[in-house]
C-alpha positions as CSV (number, residue, x, y, z in Angstrom):
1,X,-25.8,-75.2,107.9
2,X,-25.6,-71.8,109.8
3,X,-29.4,-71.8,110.3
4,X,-29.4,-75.3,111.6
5,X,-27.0,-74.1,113.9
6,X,-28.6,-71.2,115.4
7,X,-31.4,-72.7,116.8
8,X,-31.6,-74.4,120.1
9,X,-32.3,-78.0,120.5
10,X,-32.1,-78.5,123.9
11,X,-35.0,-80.3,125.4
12,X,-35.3,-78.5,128.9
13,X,-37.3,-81.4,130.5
14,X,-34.1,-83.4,129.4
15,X,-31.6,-80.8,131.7
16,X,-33.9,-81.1,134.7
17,X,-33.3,-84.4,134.8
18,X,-29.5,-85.0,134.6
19,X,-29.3,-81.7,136.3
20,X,-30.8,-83.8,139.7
21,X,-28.3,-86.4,139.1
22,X,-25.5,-83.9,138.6
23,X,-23.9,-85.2,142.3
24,X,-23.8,-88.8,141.7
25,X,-21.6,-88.5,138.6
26,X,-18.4,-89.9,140.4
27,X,-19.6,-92.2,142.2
28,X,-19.3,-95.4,140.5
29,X,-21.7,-97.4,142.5
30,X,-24.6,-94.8,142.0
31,X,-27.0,-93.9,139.6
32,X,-24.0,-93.7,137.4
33,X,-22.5,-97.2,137.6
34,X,-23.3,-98.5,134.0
35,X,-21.5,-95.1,132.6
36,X,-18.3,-96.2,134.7
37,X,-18.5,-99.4,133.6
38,X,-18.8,-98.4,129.7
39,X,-17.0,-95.7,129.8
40,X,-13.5,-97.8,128.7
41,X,-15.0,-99.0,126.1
42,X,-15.8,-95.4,124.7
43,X,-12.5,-94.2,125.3
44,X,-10.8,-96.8,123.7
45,X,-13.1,-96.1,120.3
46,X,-11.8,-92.7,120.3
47,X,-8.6,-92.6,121.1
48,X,-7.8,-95.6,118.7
49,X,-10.0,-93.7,115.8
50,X,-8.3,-89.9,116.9
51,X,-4.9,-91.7,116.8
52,X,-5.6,-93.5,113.5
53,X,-6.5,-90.4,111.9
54,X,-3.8,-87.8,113.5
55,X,-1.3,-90.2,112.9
56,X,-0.6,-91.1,116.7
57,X,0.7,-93.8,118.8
58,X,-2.5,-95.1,120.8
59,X,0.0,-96.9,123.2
60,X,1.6,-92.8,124.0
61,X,0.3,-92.1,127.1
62,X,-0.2,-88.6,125.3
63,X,-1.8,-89.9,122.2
64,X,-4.3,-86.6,122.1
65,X,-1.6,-84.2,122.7
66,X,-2.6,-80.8,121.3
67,X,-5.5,-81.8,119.6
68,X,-8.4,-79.8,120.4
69,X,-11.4,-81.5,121.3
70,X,-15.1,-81.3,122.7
71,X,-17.1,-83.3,124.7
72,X,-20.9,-82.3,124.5
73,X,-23.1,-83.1,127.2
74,X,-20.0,-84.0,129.0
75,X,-22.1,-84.5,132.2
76,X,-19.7,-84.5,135.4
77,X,-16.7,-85.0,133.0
78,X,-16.8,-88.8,132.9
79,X,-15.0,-89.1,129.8
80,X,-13.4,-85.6,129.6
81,X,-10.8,-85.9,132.3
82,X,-9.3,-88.9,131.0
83,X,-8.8,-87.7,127.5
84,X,-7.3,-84.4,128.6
85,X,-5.2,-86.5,130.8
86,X,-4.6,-88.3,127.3
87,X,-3.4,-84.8,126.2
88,X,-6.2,-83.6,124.8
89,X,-7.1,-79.7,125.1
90,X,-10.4,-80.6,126.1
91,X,-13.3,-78.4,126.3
92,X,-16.8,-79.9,128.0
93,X,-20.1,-78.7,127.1
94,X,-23.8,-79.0,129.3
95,X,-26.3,-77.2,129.6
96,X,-26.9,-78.3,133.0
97,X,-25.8,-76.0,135.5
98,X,-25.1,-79.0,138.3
99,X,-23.6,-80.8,136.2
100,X,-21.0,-78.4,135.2
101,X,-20.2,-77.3,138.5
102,X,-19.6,-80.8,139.4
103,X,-17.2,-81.2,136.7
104,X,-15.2,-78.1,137.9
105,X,-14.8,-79.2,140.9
106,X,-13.8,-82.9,140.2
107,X,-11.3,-81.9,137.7
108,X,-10.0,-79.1,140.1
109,X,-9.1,-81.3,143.0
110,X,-7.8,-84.0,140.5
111,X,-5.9,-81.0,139.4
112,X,-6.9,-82.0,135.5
113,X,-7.3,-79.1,133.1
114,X,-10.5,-78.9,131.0
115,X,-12.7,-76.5,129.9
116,X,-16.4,-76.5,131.1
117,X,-19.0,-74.2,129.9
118,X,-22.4,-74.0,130.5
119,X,-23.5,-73.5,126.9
120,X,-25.0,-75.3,123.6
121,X,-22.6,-76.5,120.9
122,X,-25.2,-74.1,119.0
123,X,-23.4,-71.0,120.6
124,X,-20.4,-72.6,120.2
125,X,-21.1,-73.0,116.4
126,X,-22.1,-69.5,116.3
127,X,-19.0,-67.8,118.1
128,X,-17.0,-69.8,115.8
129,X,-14.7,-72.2,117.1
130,X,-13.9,-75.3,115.9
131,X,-12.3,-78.1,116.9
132,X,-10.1,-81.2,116.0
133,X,-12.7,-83.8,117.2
134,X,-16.3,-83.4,118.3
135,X,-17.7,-86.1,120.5
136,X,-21.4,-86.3,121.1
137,X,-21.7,-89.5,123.5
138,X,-25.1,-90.3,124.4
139,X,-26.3,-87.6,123.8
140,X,-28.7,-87.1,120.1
141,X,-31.4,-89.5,121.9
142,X,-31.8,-86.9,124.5
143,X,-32.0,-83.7,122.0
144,X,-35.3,-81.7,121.1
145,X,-34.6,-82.0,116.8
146,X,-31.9,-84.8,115.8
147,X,-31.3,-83.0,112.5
148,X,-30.1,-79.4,113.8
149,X,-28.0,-81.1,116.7
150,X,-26.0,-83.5,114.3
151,X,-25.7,-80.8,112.3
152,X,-24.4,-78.2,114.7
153,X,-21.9,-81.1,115.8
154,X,-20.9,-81.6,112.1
155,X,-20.1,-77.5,111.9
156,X,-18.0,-77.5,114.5
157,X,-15.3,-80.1,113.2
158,X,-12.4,-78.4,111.5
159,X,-10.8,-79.8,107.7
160,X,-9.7,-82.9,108.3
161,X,-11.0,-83.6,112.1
162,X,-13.1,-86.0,113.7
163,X,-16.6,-86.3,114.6
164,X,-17.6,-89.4,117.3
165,X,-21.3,-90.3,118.3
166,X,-22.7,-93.1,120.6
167,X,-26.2,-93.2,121.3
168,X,-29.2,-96.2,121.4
169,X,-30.7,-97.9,118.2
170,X,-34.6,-98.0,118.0
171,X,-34.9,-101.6,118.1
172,X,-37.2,-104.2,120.0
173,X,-34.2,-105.3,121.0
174,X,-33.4,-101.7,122.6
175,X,-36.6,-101.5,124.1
176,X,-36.1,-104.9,126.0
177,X,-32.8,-104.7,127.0
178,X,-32.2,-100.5,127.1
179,X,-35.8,-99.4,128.6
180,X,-37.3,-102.4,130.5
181,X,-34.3,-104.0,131.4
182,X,-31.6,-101.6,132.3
183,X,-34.2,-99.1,133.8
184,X,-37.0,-100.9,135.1
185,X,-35.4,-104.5,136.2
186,X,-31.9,-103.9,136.3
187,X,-32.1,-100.6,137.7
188,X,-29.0,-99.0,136.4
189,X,-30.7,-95.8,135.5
190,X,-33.7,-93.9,136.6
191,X,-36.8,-95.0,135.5
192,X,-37.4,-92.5,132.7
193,X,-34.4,-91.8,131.7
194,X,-34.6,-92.7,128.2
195,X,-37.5,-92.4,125.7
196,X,-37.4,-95.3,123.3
197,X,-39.4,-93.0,121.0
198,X,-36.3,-90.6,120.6
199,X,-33.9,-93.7,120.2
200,X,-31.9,-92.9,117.2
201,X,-31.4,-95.6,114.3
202,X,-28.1,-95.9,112.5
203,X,-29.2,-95.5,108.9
204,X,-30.8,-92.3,110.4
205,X,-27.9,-90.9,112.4
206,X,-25.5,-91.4,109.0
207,X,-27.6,-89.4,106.6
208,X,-27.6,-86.4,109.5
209,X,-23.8,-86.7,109.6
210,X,-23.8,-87.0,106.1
211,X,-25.4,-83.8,105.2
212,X,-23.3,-82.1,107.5
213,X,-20.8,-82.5,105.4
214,X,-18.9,-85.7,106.5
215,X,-18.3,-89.0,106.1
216,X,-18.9,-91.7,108.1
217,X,-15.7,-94.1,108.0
218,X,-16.1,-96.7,111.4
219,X,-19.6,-98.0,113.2
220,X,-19.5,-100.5,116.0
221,X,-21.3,-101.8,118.9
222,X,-21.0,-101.9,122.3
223,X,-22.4,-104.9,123.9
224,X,-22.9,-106.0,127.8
225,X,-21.8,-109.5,128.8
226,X,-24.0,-110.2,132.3
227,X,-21.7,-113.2,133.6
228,X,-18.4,-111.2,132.9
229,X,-20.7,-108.2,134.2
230,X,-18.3,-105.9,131.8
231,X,-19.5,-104.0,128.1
232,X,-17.2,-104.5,124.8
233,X,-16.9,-103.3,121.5
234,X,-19.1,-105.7,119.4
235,X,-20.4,-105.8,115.6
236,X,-24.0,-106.0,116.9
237,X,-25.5,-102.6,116.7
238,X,-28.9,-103.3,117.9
239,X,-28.9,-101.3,121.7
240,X,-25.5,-99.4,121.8
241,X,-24.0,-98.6,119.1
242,X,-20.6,-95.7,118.2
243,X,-20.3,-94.0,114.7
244,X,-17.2,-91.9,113.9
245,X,-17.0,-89.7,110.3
246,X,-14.1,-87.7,109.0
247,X,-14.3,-83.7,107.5
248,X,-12.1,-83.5,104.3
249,X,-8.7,-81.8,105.2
């Protein structure tokens, strides 16, 4: 585990890319729509998962209080400021220097505190912190080696915490909907933005987890209904799919 943590598995043609659409983050009818849009549906996952498993109230408007989480690849702190505003001592991670300085600023004039570091959850490993939950949200389909990232995000939850993923299935049903459709006819991302290549199956991102050293407990989908033009948490896991697994306390 320690040497699958020390190595890097940042893909640096993967920064550059977010990194230039570090300044549209917040705005929800830009490049970043689609993440406004599903981002609900994400929190909702964890926070009903965290609460479940911290014994919590997920109708507390503080459900996260004290826990200790991270957020890696956190972007322009999407889905960071509403869980610290949830409670949670939240701490965002990305490698991206744009995006990060995005984030500080955002969450400085919303006067929200979280923790944003331009660093790897690799160093973060290594200095030795840990934390309650460990979120990696769209994220693994974007990394350089899928083993040493998963497992890096497995060292880094404490006895008894939480691990959350979301990323994209390698499907042909993926391919249509999450490549073709979404970036090409659609256009709610960049063309390029994802390589169906690095898509990430289910059965694939469980044995990963599971040799970190946890257990995966909850997997669901997240589905996109055009004529309600809203996503949902679904049982089909064929495009977008959310895996949590539990450390032993």
């Amino acid at each position: 585990m320690a040497a699958a943590a020390s190595a890097s598995t940042i893909d640096p043609a993967e920064v550059a890319r977010f990194d230039a659409l570090a300044k549209s983050w917040w705005d929800p009818k830009g490049p970043m729509a689609v993440l406004h849009k599903f981002n609900p549906v994400r929190l909702a996952f964890i926070r009903d998962l965290a609460c479940e498993r911290f014994g919590r109230d997920p109708k507390s408007l503080r459900a996260l209080e004290g826990l200790s989480l991270v957020d890696i690849g956190c972007g322009g702190g999407v889905l960071c400021e509403p869980l610290a505003r949830l409670g949670a001592e939240v701490t965002g991670l990305d490698p991206a220097t744009t995006n990060i300085a995005v984030a500080r600023a955002h969450a400085e004039k919303a006067g929200i505190a979280v923790d944003y570091r331009e660093e790897t959850i690799e160093a973060v490993v290594a200095s030795g912190a840990r934390f309650d939950i460990v979120l990696a949200m769209e994220v693994v389909e974007h990394v350089a080696d899928v083993e040493a990232f998963v497992a890096s995000c497995c060292a880094a939850v404490k006895p008894g915490g939480l691990l959350v993923m979301a990323t994209l299935n390698r499907t042909l049903k993926s391919y249509a909907l999450a490549i073709v459709g979404a970036e090409y006819i659609l256009r709610w991302l960049p063309p390029g933005t994802h390589d169906w290549e690095k898509f990430v199956t289910p059965e694939e991102l469980e044995t990963a987890i599971e040799a970190g050293g946890l257990s995966v407990f909850a997997r669901e989908g997240v589905a996109y209904n055009p004529l309600a033009d809203r996503w949902s948490r679904s049982r089909d896991l064929d495009v977008n799919y959310q895996l949590a697994a539990g450390r032993a306390g």
